[in-house]
N, C-alpha and C positions, 0 to 999 in steps of 0.2 A: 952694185948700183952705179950706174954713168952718171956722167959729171953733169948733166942737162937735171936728171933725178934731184943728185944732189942740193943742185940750185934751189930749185924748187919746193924739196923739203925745209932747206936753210929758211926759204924767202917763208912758207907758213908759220915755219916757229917761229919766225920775227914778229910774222902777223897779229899770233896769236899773244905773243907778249906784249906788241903796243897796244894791242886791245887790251887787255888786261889793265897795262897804266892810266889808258885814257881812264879806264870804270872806275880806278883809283885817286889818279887824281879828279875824277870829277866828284868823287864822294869829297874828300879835305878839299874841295877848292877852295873855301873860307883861309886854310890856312897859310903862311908864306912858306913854308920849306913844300908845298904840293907843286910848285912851280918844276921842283927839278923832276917831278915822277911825267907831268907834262912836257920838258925839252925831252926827256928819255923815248915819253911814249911818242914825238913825232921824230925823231931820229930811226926810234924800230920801224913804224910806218914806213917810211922815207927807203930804208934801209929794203924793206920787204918787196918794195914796191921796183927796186932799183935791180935785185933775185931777180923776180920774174921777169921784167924786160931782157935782162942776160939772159936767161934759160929760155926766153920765146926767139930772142933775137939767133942765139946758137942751134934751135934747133930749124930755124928758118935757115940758117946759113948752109946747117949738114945736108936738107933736102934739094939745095937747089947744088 
């Protein structure tokens, strides 16, 4: 697997983990320790988001 692949698998599993936290913390939102499942789920967002621009941004770089 090349390292553009890799990104890009890295950056869904991230995806799919902050999606996860949001649907958690939005279930406890009532509660106060739900706050840290919401910092986590926009750090993995964040995180996912920041993957794919590297792996769109490197593979724009290798074609030109």
């Amino acid at each position: 697997m090349n390292r553009i692949t890799q990104l890009e698998f890295h950056g869904s599993i991230l995806l799919i983990t902050g999606m996860i936290m949001v649907l958690i913390w939005s279930f406890f939102k009532a509660e106060w320790w739900s706050t840290v499942f919401g910092f986590l789920a926009l750090f993995f967002l964040i995180e996912a988001i920041w993957h794919y621009a590297v792996a769109d941004y490197k593979r724009i770089k290798k074609e030109n």
